[in-house]
BANU-174030 format. One record per residue (C-alpha): residue in three letters; z, x, y. Coordinates in steps of 0.2 Angstrom, whole numbers. Each point is the difference from the previous one (the first is absolute). Layout:
residues N
["ALA", [Z, X, Y]] ...
//
This chain:
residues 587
["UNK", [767, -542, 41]] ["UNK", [-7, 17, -7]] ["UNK", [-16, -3, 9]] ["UNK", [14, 1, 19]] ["UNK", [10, 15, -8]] ["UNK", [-17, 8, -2]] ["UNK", [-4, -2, 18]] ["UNK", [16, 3, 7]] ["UNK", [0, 18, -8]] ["UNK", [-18, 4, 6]] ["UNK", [6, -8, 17]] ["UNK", [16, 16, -2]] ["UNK", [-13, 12, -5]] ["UNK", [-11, -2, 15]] ["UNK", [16, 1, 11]] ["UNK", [5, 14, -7]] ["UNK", [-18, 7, 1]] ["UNK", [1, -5, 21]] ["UNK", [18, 10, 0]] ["UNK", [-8, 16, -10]] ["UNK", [-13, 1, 16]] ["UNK", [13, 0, 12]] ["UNK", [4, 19, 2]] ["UNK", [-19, 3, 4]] ["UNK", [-1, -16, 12]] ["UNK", [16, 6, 10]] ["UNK", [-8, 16, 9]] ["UNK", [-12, -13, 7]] ["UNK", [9, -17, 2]] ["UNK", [-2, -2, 17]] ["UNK", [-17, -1, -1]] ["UNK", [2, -9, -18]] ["UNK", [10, -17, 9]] ["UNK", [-10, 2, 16]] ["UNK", [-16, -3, -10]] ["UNK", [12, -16, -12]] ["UNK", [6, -4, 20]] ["UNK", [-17, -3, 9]] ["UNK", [-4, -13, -15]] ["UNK", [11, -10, 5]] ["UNK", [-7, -7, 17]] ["UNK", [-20, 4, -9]] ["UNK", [4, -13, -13]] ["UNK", [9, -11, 13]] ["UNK", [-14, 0, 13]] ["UNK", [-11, -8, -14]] ["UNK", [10, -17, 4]] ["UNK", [-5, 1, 20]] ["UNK", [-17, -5, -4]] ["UNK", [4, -18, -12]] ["UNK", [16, -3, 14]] ["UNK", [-14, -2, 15]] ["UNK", [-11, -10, -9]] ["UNK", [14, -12, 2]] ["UNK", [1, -2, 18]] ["UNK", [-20, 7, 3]] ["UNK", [-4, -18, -11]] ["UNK", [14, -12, 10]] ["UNK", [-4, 6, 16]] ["UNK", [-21, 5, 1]] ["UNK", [-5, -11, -14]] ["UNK", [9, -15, 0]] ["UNK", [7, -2, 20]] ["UNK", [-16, 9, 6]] ["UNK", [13, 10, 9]] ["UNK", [-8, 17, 5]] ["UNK", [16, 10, 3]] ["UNK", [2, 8, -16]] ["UNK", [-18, 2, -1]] ["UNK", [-2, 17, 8]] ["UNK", [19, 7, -4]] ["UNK", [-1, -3, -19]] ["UNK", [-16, 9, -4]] ["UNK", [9, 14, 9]] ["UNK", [16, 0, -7]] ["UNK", [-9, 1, -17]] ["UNK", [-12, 15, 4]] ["UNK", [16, 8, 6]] ["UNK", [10, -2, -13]] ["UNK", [-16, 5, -13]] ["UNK", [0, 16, 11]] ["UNK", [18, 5, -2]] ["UNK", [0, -5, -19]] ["UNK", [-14, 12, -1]] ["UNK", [6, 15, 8]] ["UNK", [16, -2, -11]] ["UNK", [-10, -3, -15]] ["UNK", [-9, 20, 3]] ["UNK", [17, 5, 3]] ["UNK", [10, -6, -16]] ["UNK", [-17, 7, -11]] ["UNK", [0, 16, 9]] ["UNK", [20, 2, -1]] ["UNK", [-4, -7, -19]] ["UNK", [-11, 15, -2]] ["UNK", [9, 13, 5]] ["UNK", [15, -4, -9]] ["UNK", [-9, -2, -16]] ["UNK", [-8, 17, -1]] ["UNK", [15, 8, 6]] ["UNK", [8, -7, -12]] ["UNK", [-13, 3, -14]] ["UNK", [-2, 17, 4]] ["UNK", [20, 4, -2]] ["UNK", [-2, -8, -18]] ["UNK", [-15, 9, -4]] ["UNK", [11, 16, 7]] ["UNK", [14, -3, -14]] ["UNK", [-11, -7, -13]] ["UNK", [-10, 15, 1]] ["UNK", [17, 10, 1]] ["UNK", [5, -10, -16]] ["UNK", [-19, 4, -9]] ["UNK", [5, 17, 4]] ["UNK", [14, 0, -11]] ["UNK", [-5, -9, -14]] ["UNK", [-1, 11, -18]] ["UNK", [-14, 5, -8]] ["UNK", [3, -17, -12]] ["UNK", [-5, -11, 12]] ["UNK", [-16, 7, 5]] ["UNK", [-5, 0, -18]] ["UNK", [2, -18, -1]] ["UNK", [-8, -5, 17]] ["UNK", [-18, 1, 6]] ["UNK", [-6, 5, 18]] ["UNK", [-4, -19, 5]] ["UNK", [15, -6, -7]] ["UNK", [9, 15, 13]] ["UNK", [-9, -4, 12]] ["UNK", [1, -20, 0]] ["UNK", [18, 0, -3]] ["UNK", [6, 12, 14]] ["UNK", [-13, -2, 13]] ["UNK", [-10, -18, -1]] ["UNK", [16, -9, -6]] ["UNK", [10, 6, 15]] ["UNK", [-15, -4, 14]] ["UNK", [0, -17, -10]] ["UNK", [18, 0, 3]] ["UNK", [5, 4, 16]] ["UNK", [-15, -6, 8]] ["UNK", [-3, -15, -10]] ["UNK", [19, -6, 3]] ["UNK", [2, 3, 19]] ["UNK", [-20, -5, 4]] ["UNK", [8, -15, -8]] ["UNK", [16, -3, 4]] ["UNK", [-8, -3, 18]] ["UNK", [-13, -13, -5]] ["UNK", [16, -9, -8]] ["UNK", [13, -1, 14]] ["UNK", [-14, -3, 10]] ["UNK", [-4, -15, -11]] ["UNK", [19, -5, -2]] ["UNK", [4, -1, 19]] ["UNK", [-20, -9, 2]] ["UNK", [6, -12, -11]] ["UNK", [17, -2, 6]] ["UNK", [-6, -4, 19]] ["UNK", [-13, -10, -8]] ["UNK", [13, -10, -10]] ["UNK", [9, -3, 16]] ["UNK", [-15, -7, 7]] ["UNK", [-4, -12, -13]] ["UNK", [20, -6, 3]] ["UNK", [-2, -1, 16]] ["UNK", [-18, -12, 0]] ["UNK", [6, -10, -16]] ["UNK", [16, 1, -13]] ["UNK", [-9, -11, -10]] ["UNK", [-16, 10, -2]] ["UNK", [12, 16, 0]] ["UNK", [7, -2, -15]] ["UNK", [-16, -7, -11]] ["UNK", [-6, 18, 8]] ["UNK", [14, 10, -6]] ["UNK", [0, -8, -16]] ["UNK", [-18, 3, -5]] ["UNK", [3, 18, 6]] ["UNK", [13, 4, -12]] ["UNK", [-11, -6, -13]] ["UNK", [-14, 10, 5]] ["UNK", [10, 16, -1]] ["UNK", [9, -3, -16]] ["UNK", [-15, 9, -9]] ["UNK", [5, 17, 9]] ["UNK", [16, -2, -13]] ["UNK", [-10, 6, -16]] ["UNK", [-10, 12, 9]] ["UNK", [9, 16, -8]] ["UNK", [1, -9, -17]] ["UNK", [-17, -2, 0]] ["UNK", [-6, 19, 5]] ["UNK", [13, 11, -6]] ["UNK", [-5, 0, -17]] ["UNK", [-16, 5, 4]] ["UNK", [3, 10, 14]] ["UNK", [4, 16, -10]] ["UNK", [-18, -1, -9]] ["UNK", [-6, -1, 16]] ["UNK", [9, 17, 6]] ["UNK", [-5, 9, -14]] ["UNK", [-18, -5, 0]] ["UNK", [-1, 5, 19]] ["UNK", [8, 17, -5]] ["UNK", [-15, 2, -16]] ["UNK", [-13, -1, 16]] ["UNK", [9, 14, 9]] ["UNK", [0, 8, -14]] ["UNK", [-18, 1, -5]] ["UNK", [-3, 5, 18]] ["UNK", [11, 15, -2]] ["UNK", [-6, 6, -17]] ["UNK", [-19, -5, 6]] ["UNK", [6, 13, 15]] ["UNK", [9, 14, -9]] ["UNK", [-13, 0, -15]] ["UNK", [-16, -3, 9]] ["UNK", [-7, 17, -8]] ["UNK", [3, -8, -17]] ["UNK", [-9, -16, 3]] ["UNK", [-13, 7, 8]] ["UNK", [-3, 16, -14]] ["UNK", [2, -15, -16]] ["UNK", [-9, -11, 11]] ["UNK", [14, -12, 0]] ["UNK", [-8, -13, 11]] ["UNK", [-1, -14, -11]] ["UNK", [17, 2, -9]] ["UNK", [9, 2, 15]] ["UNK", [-9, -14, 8]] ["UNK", [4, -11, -17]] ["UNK", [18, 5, 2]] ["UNK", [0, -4, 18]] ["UNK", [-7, -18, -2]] ["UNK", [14, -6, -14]] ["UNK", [13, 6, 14]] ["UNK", [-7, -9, 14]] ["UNK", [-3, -16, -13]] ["UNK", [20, 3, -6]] ["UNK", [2, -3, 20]] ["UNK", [-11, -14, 5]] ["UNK", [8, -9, -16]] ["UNK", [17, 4, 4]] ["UNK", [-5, -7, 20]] ["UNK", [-7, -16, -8]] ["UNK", [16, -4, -11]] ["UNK", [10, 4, 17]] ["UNK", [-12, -14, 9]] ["UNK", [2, -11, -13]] ["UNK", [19, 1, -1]] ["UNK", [0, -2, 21]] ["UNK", [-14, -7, 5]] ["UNK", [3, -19, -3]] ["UNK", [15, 1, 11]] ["UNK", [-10, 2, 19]] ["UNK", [-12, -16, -5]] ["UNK", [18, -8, -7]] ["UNK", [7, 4, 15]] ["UNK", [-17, -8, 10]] ["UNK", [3, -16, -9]] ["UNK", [16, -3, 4]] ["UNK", [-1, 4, 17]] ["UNK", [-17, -11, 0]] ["UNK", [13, -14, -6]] ["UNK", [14, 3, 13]] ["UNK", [-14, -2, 14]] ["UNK", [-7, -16, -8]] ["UNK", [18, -7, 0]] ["UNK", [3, 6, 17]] ["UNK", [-15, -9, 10]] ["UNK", [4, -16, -12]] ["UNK", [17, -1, 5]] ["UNK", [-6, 6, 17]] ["UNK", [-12, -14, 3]] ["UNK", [14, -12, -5]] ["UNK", [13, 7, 13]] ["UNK", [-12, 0, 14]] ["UNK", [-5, -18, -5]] ["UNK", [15, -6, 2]] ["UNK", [4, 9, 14]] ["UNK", [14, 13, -6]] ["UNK", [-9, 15, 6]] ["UNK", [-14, 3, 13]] ["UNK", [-18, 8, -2]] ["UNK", [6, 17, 6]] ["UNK", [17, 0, -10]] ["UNK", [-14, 0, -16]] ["UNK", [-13, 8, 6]] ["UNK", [14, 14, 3]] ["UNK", [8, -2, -18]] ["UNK", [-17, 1, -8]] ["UNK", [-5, 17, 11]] ["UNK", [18, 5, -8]] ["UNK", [-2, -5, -16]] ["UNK", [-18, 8, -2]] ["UNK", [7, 16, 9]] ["UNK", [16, -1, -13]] ["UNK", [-11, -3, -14]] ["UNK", [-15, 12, 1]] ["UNK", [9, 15, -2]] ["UNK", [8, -9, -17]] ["UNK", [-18, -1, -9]] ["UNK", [-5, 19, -1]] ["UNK", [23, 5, -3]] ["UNK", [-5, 2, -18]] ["UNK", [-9, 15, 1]] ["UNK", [9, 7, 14]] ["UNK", [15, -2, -11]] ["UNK", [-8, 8, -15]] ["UNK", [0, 15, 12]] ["UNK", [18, 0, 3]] ["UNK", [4, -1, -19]] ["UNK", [-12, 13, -3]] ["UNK", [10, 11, 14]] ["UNK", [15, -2, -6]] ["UNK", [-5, 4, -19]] ["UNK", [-6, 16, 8]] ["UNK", [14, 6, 8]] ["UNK", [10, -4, -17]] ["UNK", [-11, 12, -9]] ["UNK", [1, 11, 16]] ["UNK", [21, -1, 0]] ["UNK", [-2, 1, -19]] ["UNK", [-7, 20, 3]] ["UNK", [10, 3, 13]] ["UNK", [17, -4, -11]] ["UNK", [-7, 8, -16]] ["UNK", [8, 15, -5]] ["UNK", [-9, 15, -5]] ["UNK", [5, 4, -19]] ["UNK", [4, 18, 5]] ["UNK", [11, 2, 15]] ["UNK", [15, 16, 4]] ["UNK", [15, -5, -9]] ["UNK", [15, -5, 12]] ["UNK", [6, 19, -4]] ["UNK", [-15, 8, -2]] ["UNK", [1, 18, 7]] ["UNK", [-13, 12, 8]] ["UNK", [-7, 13, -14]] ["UNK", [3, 16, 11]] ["UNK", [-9, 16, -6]] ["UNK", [-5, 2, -17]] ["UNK", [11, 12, -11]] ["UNK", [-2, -8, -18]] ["UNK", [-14, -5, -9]] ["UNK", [-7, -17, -6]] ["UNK", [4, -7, -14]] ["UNK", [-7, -15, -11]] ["UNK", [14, -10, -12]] ["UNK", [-2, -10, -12]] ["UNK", [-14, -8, 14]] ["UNK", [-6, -19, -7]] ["UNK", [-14, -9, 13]] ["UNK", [-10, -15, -1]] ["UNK", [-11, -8, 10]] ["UNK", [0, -16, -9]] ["UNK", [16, -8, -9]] ["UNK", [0, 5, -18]] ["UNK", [-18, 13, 1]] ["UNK", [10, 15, 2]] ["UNK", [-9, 16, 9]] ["UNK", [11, 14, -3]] ["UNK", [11, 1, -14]] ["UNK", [17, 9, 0]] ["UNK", [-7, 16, 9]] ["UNK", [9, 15, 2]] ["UNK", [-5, 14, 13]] ["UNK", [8, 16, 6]] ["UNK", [-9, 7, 18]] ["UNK", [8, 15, 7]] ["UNK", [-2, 4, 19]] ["UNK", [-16, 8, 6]] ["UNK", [-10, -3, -19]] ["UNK", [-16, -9, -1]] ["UNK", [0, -13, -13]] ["UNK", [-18, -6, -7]] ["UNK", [-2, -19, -6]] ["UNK", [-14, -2, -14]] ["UNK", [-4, -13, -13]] ["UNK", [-8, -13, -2]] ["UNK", [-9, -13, 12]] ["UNK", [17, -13, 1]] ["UNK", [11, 11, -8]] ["UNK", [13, 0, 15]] ["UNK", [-3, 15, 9]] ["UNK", [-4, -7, 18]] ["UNK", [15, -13, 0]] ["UNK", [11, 15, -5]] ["UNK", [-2, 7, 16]] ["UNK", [0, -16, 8]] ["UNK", [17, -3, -3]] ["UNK", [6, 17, 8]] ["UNK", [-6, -8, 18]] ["UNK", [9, -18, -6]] ["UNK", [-18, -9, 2]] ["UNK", [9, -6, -16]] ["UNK", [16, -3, -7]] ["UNK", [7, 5, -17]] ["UNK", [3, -13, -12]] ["UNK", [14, 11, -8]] ["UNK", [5, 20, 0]] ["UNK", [1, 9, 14]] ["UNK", [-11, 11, 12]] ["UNK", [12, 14, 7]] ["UNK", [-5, 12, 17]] ["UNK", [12, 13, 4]] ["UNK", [10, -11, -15]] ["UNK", [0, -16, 12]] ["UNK", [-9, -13, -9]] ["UNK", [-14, -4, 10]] ["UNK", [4, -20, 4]] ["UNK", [16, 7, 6]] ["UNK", [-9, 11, 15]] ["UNK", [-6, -7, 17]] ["UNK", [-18, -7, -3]] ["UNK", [-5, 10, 18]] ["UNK", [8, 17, -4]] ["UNK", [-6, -1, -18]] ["UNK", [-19, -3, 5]] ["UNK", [0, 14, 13]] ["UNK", [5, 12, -11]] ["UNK", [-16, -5, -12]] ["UNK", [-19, 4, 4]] ["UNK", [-14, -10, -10]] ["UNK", [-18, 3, -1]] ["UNK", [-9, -13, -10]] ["UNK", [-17, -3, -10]] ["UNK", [-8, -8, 15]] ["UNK", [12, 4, 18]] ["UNK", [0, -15, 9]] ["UNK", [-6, 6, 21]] ["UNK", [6, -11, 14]] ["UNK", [-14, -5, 11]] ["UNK", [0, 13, 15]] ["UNK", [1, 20, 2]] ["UNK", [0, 16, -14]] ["UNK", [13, 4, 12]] ["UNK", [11, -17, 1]] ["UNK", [-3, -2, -22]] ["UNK", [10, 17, -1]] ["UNK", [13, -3, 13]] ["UNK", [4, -14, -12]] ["UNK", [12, 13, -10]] ["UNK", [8, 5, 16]] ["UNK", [-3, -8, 17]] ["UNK", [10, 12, 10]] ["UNK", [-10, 15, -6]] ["UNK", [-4, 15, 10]] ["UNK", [-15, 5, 3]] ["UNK", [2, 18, -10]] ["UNK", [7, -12, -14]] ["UNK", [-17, -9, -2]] ["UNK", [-10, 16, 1]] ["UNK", [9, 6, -16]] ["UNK", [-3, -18, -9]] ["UNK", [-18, 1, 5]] ["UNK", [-1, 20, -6]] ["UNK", [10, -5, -16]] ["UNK", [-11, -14, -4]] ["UNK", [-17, 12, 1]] ["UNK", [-6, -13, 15]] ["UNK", [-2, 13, 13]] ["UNK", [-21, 1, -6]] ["UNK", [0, -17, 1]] ["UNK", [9, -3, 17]] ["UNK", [-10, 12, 8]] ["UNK", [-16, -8, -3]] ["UNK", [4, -15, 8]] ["UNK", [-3, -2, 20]] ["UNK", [18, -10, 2]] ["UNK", [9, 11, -14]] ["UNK", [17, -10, -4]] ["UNK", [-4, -13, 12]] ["UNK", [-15, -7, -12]] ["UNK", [-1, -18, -2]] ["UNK", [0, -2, -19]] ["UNK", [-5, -20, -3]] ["UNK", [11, -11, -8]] ["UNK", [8, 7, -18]] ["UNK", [-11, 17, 5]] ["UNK", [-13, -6, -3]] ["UNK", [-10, 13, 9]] ["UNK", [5, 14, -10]] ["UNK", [-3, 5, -17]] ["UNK", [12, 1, -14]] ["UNK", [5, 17, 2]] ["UNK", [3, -1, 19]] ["UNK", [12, -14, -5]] ["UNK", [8, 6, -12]] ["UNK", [5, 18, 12]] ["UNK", [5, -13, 13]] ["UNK", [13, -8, -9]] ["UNK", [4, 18, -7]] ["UNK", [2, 6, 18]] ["UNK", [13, -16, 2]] ["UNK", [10, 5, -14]] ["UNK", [0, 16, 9]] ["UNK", [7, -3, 13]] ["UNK", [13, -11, -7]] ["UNK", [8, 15, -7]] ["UNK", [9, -10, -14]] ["UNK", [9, 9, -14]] ["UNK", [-8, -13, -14]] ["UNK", [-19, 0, 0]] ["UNK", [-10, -11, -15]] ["UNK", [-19, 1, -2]] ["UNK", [-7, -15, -9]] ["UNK", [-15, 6, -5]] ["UNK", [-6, 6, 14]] ["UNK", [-15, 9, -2]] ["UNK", [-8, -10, -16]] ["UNK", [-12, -10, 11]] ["UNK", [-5, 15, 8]] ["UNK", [-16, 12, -6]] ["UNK", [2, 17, -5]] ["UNK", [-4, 9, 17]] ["UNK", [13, -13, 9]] ["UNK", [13, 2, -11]] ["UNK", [0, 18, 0]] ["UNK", [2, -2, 18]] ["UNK", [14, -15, -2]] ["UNK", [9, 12, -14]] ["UNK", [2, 14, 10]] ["UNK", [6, -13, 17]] ["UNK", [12, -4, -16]] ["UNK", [6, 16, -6]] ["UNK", [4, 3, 20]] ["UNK", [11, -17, -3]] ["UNK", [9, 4, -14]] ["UNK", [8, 16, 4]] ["UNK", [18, -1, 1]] ["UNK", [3, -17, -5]] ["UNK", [3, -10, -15]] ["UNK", [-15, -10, -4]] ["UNK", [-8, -13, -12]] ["UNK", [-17, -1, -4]] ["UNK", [-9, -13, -11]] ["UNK", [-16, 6, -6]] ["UNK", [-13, -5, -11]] ["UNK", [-10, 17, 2]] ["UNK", [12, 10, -12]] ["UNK", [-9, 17, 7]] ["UNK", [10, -4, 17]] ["UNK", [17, 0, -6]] ["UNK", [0, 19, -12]] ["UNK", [11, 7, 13]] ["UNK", [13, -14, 1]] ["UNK", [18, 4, -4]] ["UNK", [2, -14, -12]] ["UNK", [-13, -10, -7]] ["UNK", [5, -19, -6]] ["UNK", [-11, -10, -12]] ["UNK", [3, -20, 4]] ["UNK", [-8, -10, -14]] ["UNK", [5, -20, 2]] ["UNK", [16, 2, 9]] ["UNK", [7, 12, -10]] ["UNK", [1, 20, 2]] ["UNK", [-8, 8, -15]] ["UNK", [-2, 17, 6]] ["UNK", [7, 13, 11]] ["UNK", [-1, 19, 5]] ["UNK", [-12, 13, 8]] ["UNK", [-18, 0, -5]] ["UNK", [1, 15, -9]] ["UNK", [14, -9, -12]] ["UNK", [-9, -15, -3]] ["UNK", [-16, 7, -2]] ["UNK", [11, 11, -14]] ["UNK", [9, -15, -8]] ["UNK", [-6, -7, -16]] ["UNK", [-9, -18, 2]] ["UNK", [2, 1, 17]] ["UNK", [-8, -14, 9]] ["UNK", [-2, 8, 16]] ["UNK", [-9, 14, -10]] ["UNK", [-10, -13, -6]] ["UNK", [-5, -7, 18]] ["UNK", [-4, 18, 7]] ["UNK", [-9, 3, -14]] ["UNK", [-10, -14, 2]] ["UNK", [-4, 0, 18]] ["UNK", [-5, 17, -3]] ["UNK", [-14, -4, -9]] 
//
């Protein structure tokens, strides 16, 4: 009883599965039911062949009668011809549909990636992104439709077929029918047997993406710590996690196409029997069974290899569960129903009683208290942990408080529109991610619509007029994937020229010149100085010698804020540890 509960919830799921793909199979349903259509008369036309056998054997092989002899053959090549041209028609119309309709659900999955906090990214790995919103919705859409042709092909084949074997012998039918029914009843545990494993299977497939993606990324690591071997190691307990998860799949499926075999071995067996016993006896002719047995094969072929053809199907719909799954998961940091736009800046920023954690019950910053007045730069230093960097990465809600409140302009932050607060924040990281393409494309990012005198003054500001002027396309260099042309410097005043021209009131700087050696980073910290004028800006530093002429300096030591005031003050106070850690650097 459980066991039929079971099924008919998973049998709802899938339907409701079906009805979620609607919307992006209505732009295109013409084409989508002209393509179900045309397999109608494709799997019909398969009974035209076993129905003139009939005649084809009464008339030229029993009565010697040469009338049919010519028209039969003809009829059958027709017919084969038309079934054919169909066939190309209903894959092609398959085709298009599929990928129109992939390439829409990539559109809003990507739309939804997009979205996603900062949180998610932390827990997921590149293979795991790219499996579950690209391969899973190819094995979706593409894998479902491809299909759902070969099976109402297969249901209207059989049907004709059916009527077919009716129409030579009742008697023979029904053994027929009967022996199908038991060959199909396998297909019935198909999910129960691959669903458990099926999530394995996804995972290990995303661990191979993976490896490629951090073989491609870090490909100057392996080859400078000679990683070869490790990474090779690594590589090979993967792809062994893989072919052992495909071996329990096998084992869990692959009896049921040789099942299948036998039992349809056994209807056949039955039928010629029984068949030999009917013509015997005079109750059907030699071309009503040669007929049925041309149906039966022709019904029965397709039944054997069903089994993995099915498997398929499951596996498709399993996909576009996980790919529906994305698309209804709700981002953990969204506007509010009444979320307003920030407006310009007037007030300062302003910390209260700020707890974070990253993970439930390991707290990050602890009851934090901060007072930023407009146009003040505030420096963030501490120890390596301590909380600095996650401080300023709730000002741009890549995080949400756990309790306090983060106030701009005395709105709390969670309060503001998510798009009018980011605008009115610049970021320049460590390491500045660069989009594949142009100097010039990388620092329209902060402002599409700029003019050209705008860029000239990000480019100036940034000191990368020298730099630009030595190149033969100037802004219109190609720069490889992630920059990888240019050195860390050149990066570094690129994603200072986008900050530039964003023009945002709010600019943080997480440590943004301590990769960079000291004739770089004079260059960067005067393209930085350029930045900061005029705006209210956090820096996070680990250089202490960078941050003497800040407004404030805050010491962060393990979520909790230990020190603050000017570097004159601190370097004055008794037992200072900032004095402590300027002193020591010094040295």
């Amino acid at each position: 009883m459980f066991k039929k509960i079971k099924e008919k919830i998973c049998s709802m799921y899938i339907v409701q599965n079906y009805r979620k793909i609607l919307p992006y199979v209505r732009p295109y349903w013409v084409r989508a039911i002209l393509a179900v259509t045309i397999t109608i008369p494709i799997g019909s036309m398969d009974a035209v062949i076993a129905w003139a056998l009939k005649p084809y054997m009464d008339i030229v092989m029993v009565e010697k009668s040469a009338k049919a002899a010519g028209f039969i053959p003809f009829l059958i090549i027709l017919f084969s011809s038309v079934q054919s041209l169909l066939n190309y028609t209903a894959t092609y119309l398959n085709t298009w549909v599929g990928q129109r309709i992939a390439m829409d659900v990539k559109q809003d999955l990507f739309a939804k990636l997009m979205r996603y906090n900062a949180s998610f990214f932390d827990r997921s790995t590149s293979g795991d992104i790219q499996f579950r919103f690209n391969n899973d919705v190819d094995m979706a859409c593409s894998g479902l439709l491809s299909n759902l042709k070969l099976f109402t092909t297969r249901v209207f084949s059989s049907i004709s077929l059916i009527f077919v074997l009716f129409y030579n012998s009742w008697q023979l039918a029904i053994v027929a029918v009967i022996v199908l029914f038991g060959a199909l009843y396998p297909l019935t545990t198909v999910r129960r047997r691959i669903k458990g494993i099926m999530g394995k299977t996804v995972f290990s497939a995303s661990a191979v993406m993976t490896a490629y993606n951090e073989t491609f990324n870090g490909n100057r690591i392996v080859t400078s710590y000679n990683l070869y071997d490790y990474q090779n190691a690594k590589f090979r307990d993967t792809l062994r996690s893989v072919f052992k998860l495909g071996i329990k799949m096998m084992q869990r499926t692959g009896l049921m196409s040789p099942m299948m075999h036998f039992i349809v071995s056994l209807g056949i067996a039955a039928v010629i029997w029984y068949g030999s016993y009917l013509i015997v006896h005079h109750q059907i002719t030699a071309g009503n069974f040669v007929s049925f047995i041309t149906a039966l094969i022709m019904l029965y072929t397709p039944i054997k290899s069903i089994g993995n053809n099915f498997n398929s199907v499951q596996m498709a719909l399993m996909a576009m569960e996980r790919v529906f799954s994305l698309l209804e998961k709700t981002p953990d940091i969204v506007n509010k129903p009444d979320a307003r736009p920030l407006g310009k800046i007037t007030q300062g920023i302003e910390y209260k009683d700020v707890c974070f954690e990253y993970v439930p019950g390991k707290p990050v910053l602890k009851h934090v208290n901060l007072k930023v007045n407009l146009g003040e730069t505030i420096a963030f230093v501490g120890n390596s942990g301590g909380g600095k960097t996650t401080m300023v990465n709730l000002l741009p809600r890549f995080y949400d408080i756990k309790s306090g409140s983060l106030t701009i302009n005395g709105m709390d932050v969670r309060d503001v529109e998510l798009t009018s607060l980011r605008d009115n924040i610049a970021i320049v990281f460590q390491d500045n991610f660069l989009f594949s393409g142009t100097i010039r494309e990388n620092i329209l990012l902060g402002k599409e619509n700029a003019t050209p005198a705008e860029i000239d003054a990000a480019v100036k500001n940034a000191c990368l007029s020298e730099f630009i002027g030595t190149l033969e396309k100037g802004l219109d260099t190609y720069i490889g994937e992630r920059g990888v042309l240019l050195s860390g410097g050149q990066k570094q005043r690129i994603a200072i020229a986008r900050a530039f021209i964003k023009n945002a009131p709010i600019v943080i700087l997480d440590e943004a010149t301590s990769a960079l050696d000291n004739k770089s980073e004079a260059v960067v910290q005067q393209a930085i100085d350029n930045l900061m004028k005029d705006r209210t800006v956090f820096i996070i530093a680990h250089r202490l010698s960078t941050v003497r002429n800040a407004d404030k300096i805050v010491v962060v030591n393990y979520g909790e804020i230990v020190e603050e005031g000017t570097h004159d003050e601190l370097m004055k106070k008794e037992n200072s540890i900032y004095a402590s850690l300027y002193k020591t650097q010094l040295k």
